[in-house]
KEZA-900169 format. One record per residue: x, y, z of N, C-alpha, C in turn; residue in one letter. Coordinates in steps of 0.001 Angstrom, whole numbers, plus 500000, padded with zeros to 6 digits. Example, Ala and Ser with C-alpha at 12.3 -4.5 7.8 and 13.67 -1.06 7.14 Angstrom:
# residues 2
513190494310507800512300495500507800513200496700507800A
512850497750507080513670498940507140512900500030507870S
//
This chain:
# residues 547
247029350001165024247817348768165085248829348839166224X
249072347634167135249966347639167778251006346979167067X
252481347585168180254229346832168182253636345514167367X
253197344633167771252650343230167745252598343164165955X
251819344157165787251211343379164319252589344364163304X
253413345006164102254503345272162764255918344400162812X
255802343491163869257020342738163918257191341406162647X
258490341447162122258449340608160877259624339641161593X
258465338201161516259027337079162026259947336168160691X
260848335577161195261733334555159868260336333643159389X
260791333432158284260066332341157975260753331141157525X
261716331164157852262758329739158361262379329217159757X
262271328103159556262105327296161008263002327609162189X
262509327940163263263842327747164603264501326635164996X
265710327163165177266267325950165412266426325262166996X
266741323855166902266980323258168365268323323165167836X
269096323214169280270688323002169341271176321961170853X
271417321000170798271900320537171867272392320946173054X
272663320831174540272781321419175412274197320936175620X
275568321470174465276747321034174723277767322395174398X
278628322266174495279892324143174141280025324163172849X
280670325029172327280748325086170762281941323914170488X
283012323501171232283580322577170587282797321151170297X
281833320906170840281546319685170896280237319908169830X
279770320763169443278947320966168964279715321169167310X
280836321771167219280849321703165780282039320348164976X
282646319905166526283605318542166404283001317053166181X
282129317199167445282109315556168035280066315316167475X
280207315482165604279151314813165249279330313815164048X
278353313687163207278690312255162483279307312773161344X
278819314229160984278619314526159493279845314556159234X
281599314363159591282619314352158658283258312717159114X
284082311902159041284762310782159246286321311097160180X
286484310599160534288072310772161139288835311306160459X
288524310840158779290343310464158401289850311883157329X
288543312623157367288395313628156158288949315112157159X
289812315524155766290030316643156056289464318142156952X
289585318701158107289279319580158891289707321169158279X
291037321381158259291611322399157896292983322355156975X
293108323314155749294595322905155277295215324529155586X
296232324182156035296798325588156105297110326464154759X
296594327065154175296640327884152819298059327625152266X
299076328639153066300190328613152303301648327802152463X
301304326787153040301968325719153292301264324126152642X
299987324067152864299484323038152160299534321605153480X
299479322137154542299754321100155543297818321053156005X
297737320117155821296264319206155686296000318957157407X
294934319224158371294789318307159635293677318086159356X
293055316768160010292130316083160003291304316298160813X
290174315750160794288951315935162017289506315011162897X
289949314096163434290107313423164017291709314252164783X
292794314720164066293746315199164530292829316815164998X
292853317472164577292471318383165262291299318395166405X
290482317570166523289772316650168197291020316636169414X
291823315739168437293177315451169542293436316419169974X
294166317485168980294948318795169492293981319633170422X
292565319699170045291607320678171019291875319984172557X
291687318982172235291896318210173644293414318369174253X
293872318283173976295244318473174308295728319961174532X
294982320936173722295168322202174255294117322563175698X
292724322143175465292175322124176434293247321731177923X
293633320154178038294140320071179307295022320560179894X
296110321130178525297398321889178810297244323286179601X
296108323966179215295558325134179213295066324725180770X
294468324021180991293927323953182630295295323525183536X
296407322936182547297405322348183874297890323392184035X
298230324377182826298862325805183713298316326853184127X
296803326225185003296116327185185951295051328240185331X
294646328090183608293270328413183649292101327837183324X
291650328350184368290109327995185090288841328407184132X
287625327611184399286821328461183453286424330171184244X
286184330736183021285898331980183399287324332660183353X
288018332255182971289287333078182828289638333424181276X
290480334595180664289936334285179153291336334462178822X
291399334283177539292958333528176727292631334456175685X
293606335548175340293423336399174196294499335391173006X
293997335553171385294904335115170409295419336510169756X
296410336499169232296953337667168495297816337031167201X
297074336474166280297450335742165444296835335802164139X
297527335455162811296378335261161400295814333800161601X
294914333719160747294216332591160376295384331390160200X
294720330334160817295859329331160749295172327848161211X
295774326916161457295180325789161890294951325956163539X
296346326344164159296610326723165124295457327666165982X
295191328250165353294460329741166118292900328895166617X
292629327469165363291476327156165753291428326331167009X
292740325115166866293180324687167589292795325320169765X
293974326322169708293946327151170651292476327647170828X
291516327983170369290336328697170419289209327604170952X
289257326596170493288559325313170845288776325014171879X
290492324896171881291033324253173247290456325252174428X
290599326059174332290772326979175560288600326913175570X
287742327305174814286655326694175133286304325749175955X
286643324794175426286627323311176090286669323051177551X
287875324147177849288243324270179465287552325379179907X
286403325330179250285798326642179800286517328078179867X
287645328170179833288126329296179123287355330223178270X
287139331599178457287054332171177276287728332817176434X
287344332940175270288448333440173357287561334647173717X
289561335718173310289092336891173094290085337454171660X
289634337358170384290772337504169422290674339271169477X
292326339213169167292844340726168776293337340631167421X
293177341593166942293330341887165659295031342350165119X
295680341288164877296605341510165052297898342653164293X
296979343570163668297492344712162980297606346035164089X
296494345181165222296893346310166522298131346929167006X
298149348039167498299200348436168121299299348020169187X
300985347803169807301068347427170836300306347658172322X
299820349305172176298958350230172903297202349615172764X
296824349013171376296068348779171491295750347450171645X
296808346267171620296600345149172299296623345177173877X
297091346276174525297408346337175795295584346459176435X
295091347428175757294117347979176202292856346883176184X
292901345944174765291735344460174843292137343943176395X
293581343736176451293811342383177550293782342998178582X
293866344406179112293708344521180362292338344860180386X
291259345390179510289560345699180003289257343866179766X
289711342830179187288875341732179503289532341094180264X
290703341252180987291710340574181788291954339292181503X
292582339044180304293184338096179893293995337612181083X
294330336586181160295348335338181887296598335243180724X
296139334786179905297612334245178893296951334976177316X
297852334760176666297831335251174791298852334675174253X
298276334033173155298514333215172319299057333905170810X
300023333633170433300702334754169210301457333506168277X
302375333943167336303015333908166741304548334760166734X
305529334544166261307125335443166134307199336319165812X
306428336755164696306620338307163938305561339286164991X
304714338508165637304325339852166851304418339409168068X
305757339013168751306203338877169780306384339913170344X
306951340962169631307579342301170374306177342974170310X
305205343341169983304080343728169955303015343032171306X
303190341715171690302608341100172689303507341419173688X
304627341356173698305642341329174797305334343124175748X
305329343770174528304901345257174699303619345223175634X
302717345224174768301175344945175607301324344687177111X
301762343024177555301410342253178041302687343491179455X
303730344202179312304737344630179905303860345818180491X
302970346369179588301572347118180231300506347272181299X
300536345533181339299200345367182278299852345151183606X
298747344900184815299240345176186225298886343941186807X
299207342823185850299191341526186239299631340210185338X
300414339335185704300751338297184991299829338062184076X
300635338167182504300400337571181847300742336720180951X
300632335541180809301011334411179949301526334488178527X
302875334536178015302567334601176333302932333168175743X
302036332239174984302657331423174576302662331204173121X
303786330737172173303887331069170924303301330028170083X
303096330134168742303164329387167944304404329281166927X
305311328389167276306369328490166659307966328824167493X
308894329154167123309491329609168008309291330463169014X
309588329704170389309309330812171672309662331452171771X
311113331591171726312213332827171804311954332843173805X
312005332010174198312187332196175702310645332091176746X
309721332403176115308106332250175983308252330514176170X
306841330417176419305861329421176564305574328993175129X
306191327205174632305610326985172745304577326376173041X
303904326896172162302349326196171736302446324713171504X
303268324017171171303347322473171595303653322056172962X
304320322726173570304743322423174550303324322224175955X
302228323210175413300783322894176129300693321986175824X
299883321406174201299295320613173391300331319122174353X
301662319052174553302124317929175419301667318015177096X
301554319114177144301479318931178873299808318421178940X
299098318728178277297381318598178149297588316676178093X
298292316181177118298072314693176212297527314126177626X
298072314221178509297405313158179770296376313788180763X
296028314648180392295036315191181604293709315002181132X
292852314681182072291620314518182060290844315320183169X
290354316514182284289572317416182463288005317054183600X
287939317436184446286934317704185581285551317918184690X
284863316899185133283275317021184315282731318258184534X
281740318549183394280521320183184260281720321199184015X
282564321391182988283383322999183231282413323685182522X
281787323387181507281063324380180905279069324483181206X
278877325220181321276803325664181258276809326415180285X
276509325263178497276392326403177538275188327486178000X
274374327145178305273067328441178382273906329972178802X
274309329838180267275268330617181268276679331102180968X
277497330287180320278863330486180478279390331052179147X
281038332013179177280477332928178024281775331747177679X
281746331851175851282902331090174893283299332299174388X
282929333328173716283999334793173463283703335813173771X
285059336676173761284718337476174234285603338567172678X
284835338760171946285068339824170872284843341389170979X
285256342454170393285409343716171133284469344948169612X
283785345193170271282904345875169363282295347444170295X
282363348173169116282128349461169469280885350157169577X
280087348677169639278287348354169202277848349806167993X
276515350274169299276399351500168814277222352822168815X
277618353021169666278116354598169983279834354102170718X
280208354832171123281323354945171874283142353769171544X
283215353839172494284660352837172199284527351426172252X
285241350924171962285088349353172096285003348459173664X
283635347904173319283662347076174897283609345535174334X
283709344732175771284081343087175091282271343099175195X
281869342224174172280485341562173615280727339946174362X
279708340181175554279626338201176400279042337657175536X
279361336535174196278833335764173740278709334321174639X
277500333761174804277533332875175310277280330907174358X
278148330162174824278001328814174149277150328492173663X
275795328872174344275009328960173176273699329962172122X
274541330868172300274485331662171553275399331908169857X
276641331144170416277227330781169074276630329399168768X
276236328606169441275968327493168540274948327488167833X
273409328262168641272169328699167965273208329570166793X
274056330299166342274119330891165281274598330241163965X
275271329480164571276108328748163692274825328177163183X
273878326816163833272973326322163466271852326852162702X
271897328085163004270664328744162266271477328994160941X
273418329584160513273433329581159807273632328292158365X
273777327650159240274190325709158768272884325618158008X
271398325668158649270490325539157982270042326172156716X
270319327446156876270304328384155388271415328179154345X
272286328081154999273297327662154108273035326318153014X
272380325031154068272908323746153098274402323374152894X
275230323683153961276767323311153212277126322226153887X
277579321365152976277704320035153155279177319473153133X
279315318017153957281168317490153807281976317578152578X
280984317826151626281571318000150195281952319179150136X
282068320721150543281918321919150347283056322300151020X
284143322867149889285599323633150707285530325156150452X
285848325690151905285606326828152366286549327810152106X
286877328976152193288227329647151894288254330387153088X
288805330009154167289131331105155463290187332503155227X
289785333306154652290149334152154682289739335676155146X
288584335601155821288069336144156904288477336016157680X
289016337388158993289986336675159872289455335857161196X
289565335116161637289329334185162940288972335387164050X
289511336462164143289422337652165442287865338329164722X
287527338416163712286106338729163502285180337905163194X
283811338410163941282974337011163409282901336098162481X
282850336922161112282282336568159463283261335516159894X
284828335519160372285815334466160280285610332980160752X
284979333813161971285367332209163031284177331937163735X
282660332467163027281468331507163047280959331302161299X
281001332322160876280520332080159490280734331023158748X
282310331470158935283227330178157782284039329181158704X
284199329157159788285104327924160168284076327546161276X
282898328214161948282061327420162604280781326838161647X
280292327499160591279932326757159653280258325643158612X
281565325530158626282369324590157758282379323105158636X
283115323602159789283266322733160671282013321851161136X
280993322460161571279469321889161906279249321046160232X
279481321514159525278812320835157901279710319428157927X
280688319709158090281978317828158330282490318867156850X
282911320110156624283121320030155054284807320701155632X
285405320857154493286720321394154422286932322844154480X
287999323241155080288392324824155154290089325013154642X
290281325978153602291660326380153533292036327810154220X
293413328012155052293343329336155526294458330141155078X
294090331452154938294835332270154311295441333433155508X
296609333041155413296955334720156873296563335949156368X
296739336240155412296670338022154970295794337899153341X
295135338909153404294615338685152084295686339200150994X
295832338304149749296320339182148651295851338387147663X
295701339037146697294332338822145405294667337486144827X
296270337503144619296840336239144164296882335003144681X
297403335029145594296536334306146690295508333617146803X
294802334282147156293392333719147192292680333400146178X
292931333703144674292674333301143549293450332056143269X
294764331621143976295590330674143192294769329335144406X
294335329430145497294407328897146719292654328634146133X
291940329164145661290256328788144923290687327543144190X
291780328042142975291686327381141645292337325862142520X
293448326088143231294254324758143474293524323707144237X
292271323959145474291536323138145982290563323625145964X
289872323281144900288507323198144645287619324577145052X
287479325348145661286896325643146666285257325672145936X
284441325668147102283269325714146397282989326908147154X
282770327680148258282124328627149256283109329445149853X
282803330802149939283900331743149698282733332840150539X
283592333282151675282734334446152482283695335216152642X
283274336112152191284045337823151930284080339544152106X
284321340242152172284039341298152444284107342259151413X
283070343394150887283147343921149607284203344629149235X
285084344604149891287185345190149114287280343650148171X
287476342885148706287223341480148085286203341157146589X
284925341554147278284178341509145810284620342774145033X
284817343260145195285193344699144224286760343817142826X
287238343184144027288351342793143520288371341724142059X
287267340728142892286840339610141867285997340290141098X
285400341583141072284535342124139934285583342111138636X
286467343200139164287196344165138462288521343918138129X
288935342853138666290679343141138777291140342343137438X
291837342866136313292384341938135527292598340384135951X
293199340477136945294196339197137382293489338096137652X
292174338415137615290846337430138162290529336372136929X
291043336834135778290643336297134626291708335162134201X
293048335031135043293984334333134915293475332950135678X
292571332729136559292403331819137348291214331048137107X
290884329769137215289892328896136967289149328948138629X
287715329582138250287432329922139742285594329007139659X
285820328174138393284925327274138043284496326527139218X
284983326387140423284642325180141337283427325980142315X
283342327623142238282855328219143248281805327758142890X
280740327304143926279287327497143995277938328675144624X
279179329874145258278741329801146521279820330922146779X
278966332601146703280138333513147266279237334199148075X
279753334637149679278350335527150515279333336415150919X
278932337916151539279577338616151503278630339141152767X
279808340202154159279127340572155046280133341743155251X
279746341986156879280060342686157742280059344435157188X
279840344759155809279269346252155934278293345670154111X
277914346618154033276422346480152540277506346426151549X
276898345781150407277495345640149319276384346291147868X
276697347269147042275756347335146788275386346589145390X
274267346623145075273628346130143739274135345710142878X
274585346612142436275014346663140997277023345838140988X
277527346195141918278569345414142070278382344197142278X
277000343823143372276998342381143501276524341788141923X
276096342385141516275351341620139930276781341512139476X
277389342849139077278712342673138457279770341118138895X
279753341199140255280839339897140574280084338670140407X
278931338474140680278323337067140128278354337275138603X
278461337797137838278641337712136234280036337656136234X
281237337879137107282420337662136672282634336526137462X
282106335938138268282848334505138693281886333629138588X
280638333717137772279762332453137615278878331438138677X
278661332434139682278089332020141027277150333167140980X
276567332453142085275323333445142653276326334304144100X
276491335809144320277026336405145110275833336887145938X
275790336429147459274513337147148341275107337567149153X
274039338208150635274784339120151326273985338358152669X
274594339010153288274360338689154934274263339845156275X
273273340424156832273631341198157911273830340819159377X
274452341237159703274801340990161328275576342017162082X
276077341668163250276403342574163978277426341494165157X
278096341870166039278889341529167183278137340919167711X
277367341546168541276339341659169697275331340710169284X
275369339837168068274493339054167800274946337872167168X
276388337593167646277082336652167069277734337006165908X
277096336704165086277374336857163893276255337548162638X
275369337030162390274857336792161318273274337109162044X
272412338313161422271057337940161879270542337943160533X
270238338253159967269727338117157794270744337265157188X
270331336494156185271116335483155053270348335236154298X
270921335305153155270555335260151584270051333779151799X
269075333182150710268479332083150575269539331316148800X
270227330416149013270954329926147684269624329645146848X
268529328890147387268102327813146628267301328771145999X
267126330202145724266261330966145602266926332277144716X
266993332707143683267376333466142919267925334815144065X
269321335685144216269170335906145043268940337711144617X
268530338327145469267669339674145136268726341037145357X
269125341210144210270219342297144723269899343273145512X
271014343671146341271103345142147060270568344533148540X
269786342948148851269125343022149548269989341944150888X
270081342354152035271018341032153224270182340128153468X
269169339852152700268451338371153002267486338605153819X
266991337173153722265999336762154931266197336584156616X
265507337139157331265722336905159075266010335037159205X
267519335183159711267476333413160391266380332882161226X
266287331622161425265199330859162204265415331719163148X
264275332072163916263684332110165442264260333931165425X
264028334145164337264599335961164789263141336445164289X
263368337495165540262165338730164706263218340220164612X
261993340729163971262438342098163486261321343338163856X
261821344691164057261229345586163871261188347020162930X
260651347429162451261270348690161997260633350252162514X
261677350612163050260787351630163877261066353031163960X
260740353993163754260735355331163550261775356227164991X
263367356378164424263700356721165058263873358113166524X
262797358671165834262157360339166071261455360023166944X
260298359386166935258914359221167151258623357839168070X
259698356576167891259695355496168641258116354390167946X
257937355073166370256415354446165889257033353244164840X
256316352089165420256911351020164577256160351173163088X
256714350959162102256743351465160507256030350317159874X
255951350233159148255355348931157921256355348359156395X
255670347702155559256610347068154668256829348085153704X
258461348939153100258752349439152501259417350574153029X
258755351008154640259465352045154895260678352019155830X
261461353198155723262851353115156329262806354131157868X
263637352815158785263703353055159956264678352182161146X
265056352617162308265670351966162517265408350480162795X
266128349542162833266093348119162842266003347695164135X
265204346864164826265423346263166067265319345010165864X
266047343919166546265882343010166219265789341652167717X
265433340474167780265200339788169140265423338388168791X
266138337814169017266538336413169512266882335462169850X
267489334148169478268204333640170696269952333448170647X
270238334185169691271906334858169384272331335608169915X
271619336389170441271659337566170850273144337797172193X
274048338221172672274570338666173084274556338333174800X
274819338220175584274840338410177499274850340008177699X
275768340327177193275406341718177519277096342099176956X
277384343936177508278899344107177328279749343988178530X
281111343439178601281680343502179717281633344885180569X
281217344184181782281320345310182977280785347051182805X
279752346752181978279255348309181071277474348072181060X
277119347970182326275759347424182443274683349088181721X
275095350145181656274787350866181340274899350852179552X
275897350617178817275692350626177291274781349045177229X
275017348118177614274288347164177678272546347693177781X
271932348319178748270716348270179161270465349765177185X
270766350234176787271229351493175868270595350470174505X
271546349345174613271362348282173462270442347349173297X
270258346691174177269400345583174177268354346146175643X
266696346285174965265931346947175817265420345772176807X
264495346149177733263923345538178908262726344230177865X
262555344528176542261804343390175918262619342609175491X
263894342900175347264723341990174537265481342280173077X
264598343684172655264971344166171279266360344604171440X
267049344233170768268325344874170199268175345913169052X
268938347111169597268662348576168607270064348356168001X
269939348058166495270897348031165945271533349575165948X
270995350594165872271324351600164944271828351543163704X
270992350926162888271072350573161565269750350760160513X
269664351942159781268825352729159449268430351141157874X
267159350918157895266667349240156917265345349590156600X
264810348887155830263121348455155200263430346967155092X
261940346556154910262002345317154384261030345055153843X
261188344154152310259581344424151718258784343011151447X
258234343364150571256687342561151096256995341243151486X
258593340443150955258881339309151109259702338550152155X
260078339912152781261020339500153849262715339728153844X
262419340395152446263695340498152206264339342153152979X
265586342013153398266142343157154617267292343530153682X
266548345163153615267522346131152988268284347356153797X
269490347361153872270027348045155076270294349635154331X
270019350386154274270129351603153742271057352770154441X
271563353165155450272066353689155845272579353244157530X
273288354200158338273885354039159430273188355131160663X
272732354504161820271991356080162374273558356097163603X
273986354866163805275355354632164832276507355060164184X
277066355172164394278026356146164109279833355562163997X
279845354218163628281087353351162956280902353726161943X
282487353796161184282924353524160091283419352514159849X
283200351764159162283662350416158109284521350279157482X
285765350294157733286971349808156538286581348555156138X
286758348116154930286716346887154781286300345729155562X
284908346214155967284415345380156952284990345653158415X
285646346089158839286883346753160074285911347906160920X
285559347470161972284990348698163046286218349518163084X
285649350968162615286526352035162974285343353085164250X
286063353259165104285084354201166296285867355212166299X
284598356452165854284875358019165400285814358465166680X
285171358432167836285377358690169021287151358119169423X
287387356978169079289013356995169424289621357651168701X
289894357984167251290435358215166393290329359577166802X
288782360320167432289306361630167425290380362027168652X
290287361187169900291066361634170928292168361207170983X
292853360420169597294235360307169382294239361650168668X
293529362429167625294048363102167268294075364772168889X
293323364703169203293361365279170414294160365487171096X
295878364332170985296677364467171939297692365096171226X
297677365770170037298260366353169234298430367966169346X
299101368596169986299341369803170867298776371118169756X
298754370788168330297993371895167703297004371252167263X
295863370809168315294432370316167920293975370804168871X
292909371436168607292169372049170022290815371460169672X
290408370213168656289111369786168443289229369081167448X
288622368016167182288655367037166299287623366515165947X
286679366025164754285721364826164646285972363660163789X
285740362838163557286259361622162536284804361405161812X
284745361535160858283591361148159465284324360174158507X
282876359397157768282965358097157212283022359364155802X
283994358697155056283530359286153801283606357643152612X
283110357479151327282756356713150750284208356476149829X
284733354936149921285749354371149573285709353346148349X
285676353641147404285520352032146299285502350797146826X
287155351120147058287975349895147670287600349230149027X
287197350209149999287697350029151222285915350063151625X
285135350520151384283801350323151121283866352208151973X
284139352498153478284058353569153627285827354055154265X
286203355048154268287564355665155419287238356398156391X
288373356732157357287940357697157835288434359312157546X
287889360041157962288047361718157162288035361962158925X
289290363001159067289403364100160309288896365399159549X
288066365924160874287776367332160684288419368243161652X
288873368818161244289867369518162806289813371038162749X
290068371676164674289925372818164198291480373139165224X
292085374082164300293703373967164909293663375081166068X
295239374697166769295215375152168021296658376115167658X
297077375993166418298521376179165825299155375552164432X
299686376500164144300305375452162844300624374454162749X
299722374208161573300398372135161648299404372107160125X
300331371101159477299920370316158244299349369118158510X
298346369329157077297335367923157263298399366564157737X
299778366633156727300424365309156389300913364661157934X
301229366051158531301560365643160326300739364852161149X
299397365078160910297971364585161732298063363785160850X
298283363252159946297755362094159068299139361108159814X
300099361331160235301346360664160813301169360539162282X
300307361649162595300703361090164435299648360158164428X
298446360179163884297544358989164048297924357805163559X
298455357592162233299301356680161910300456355836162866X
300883356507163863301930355687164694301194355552165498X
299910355581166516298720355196166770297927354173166830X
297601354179165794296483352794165718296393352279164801X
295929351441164311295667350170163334295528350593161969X
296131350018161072296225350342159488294327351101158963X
293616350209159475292181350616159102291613352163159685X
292134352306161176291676353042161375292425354580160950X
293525354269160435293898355585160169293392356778159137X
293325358275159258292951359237158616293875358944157240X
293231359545156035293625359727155102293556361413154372X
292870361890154968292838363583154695291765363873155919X
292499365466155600292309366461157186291537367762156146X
289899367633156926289507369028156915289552370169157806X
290215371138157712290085372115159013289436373360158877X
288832373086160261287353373846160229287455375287161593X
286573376045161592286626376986162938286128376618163980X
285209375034163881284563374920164859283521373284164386X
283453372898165539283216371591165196281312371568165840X
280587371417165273279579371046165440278837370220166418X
278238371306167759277721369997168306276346370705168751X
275964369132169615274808369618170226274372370457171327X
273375370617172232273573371362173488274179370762174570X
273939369424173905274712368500175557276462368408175273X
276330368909174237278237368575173917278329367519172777X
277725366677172572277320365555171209277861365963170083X
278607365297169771279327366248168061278257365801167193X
277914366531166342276950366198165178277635365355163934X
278176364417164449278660363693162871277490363775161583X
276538363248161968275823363302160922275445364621160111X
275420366264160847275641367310160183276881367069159073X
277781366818159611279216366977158845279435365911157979X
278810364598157879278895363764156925277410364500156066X
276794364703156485275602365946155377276322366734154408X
277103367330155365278000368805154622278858367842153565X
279648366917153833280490366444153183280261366295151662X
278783364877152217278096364264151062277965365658149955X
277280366765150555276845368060149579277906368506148804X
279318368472149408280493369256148847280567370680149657X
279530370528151240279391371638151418279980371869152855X
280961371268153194281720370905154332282597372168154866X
282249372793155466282807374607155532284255374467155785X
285218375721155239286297375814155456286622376839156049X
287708376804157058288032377775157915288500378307157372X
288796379869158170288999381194157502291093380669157530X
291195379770158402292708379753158361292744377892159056X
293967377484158121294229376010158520295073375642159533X
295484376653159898296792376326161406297995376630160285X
297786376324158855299387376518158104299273377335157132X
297835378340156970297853379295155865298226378641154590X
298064377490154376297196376739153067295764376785153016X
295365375531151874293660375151151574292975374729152828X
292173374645152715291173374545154022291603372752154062X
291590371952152996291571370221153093292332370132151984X
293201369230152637294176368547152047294519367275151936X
294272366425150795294091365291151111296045364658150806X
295565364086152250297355362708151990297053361351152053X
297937360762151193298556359554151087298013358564152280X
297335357809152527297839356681154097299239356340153601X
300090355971155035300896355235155217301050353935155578X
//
């Protein structure tokens, strides 16, 4: 048998998508009315309309070109979920601009580092991380723009565009959805550190559309944005799927259980996309039982596996059908989705969207596999990615000369089409849905004067779905709780260590390659070796607290 006869095609129809940018594609159609609701801001309760938020895109659009950016220039946000963030994200589309969201739990060090590898022009924030943007932006080796939402404090206000835009009329032809990129999101794909992912206009709109079709969600259907806008699941799943449907979205800045349980019960919600810290929550949590969560129709869950038996568990505690979804950066969003109209099959991320194929192929050997067996995943179609910024080499690594994209994502799929993701052959860890890359985390711990070697391993989290685990081999005395603190002032709440194993020697290959997967072996066994000495003449591992 040839490649040919093991490729597993969708059996959802492909979709056609108009030859227009994502704003116009999920704004300017019939399916909502002027005067029906667009977005309510969660914890304020301030309602904008489809028709007001058109205005404001437009108005951010022209503002955004009167103060000199051009298409092809990109506009980082550093903000929570808000009306605003969509606002700004549209707008700056529109003008051909491209969106690059940062995650705004970043460190100042690590907002510096998005905006100067995608060379942001301006960034778009909020007050409580002014000094965090101000930091960044004091970093780079070229003007950059900060403008606020809310008080400026001396900055550029986010109304103050939205007025300078009201009269400008934008130059025809800024955008070539086929050609021109709309985001630019930062993913650590397979291997290494984070590079920007060229999504192109239409590449999000084919996604959105392919997911609009599986979905069925309609102007009647209110969404819960609480996925953040800076990751896909956020800001194609649920607010480019909501938006394309004409249906309603509420947004939540930060997750907290109460919250988002009181913010279900108070408007309706019917459709709820989540991440499994989330379902764990609505399984299990007392507090879930206080709330009337009767309106859900409709709970999907992504960005790392959820397994079985929890998903059965949370559809028996909230009275919905709970499915799953796989995807990746590099592919928009979403390439598998659960089918509603169809009982849904635990443990399993659904069916391939319209116009995708699949492969499964023997990572050793390069021999494409058949139905049931496990191998890596390749996948091809028209979501798919431009490539990574300025990294034509991890680019050509990822997506081959046919077009296949190598997930490094160890799957089967059986007789029905249904895609079961079973393990990881790439080498992220998953906080709560959260790319953690082994590789930064270890060379922060690296700059730590009694580390003479470091590796970062996924170990398995209830809550958090996986953490990360340091393995270290010391250069001098030092306590786990120290390395658990210098990484902590470092980098991002997700990515930080929570316990330190220290070892004599870190595992690699002949080329220098650390063997993570030896050491997540050893782990899984209980058989994770301990050095003859820890740098502090304690236990070999010591587990601490996060901070």
């Amino acid at each position: 048998m040839t490649a040919a006869d093991h490729v597993v095609r969708s059996r959802r129809p492909a979709v056609d998508v108009p030859d227009v940018g994502v704003p116009t594609f999920l704004l300017d159609h019939p399916a909502a009315g002027p005067d029906a609701t667009a977005v309510i801001d969660g914890p304020s309760g301030r309602a904008v309309t489809y028709a007001e938020l058109r205005r404001d895109v437009a108005r951010c659009a022209g503002g955004l070109h009167r103060r000199g950016l051009r298409p092809g220039d990109v506009l980082a946000i550093v903000a929570p979920n808000c009306p605003e963030w969509l606002v700004a994200c549209y707008g700056a589309m529109t003008a051909g601009v491209v969106v690059s969201g940062i995650n705004p739990l970043y460190t100042a060090e690590e907002i510096a580092g998005q905006l100067r590898d995608g060379g942001a022009r301006a960034v778009v924030t909020i007050p409580p991380f002014l000094p965090l943007v101000r930091a960044a932006v004091a970093a780079q080796d070229r003007p950059v723009e900060i403008v606020v939402i809310g008080d400026p404090d001396g900055e550029v206000a986010f109304t103050e565009v939205l007025a300078d835009g009201a009269a400008v009329a934008l130059p025809p032809g800024l955008v070539d959805p086929a050609t021109d990129l709309a985001l630019l999101p930062y993913s650590s794909g397979t291997t290494g550190l984070a590079k920007g992912v060229m999504l192109t206009h239409r590449a999000m709109t084919t996604n959105v559309a392919q997911m609009h079709a599986a979905l069925d969600v309609t102007p009647d259907d209110r969404a819960m944005a609480v996925a953040p806008f800076f990751h896909a699941v956020g800001l194609s799943v649920v607010a480019g799927v909501t938006l394309r449907s004409g249906g309603t979205m509420v947004t939540l800045p930060r997750f907290d259980l109460e919250d988002y349980l009181g913010l279900i019960q108070a408007h309706r919600i019917t459709v709820s996309v989540v991440v499994p810290p989330i379902v764990l929550a609505m399984a299990r949590h007392p507090v879930v039982d206080r709330y009337d969560l009767s309106s859900l129709r409709l709970v999907g869950c992504g960005a790392a596996p959820l397994s079985a038996d929890l998903q059965q568990e949370c559809a028996r505690r909230v009275g919905c059908p709970v499915g799953q979804g796989y995807g990746m950066t590099e592919a928009v969003a979403t390439i598998t989705l659960f089918d509603p109209a169809v009982p849904v099959v635990p443990g399993s991320s659904g069916l391939l969207l319209g116009g995708v194929e699949a492969r499964i192929v023997d990572p050793g050997s390069g021999t494409d596999l058949g139905v049931g067996e496990t191998g890596e995943l390749w996948v091809r179609g028209p979501q798919l990615m431009a490539g990574y910024l300025g990294n034509a080499g991890a680019t050509a690594a990822t997506i081959d000369v046919d077009g296949w994209l190598h997930t490094g994502d160890l799957a089967r799929f059986d007789a029905d089409g249904n895609l079961f993701v079973d393990d990881r052959l790439k080498e992220l860890i998953k906080v709560k849905g959260l790319q953690v890359a082994p590789a930064e985390v270890e060379a922060v711990l690296r700059t730590h004067p009694a580390v003479a070697d470091a590796a970062v391993i996924p170990v398995a989290d209830e809550r958090a779905g996986e953490r990360p685990k340091a393995v270290v081999v010391a250069a001098g005395e030092v306590e786990a709780a120290e390395l658990v603190a210098h990484v902590a002032g470092r980098v991002a709440p997700h990515k930080r260590i929570t316990e330190v194993a220290f070892v004599d020697a870190i595992p690699v290959s002949p080329s220098g390659k650390i063997l993570r997967r030896l050491l997540v072996a050893q782990e899984r066994a209980g058989a994770l070796p301990a050095a003859d000495r820890s740098g502090s003449g304690g236990p070999a591992e010591r587990p601490v607290a996060a901070r």
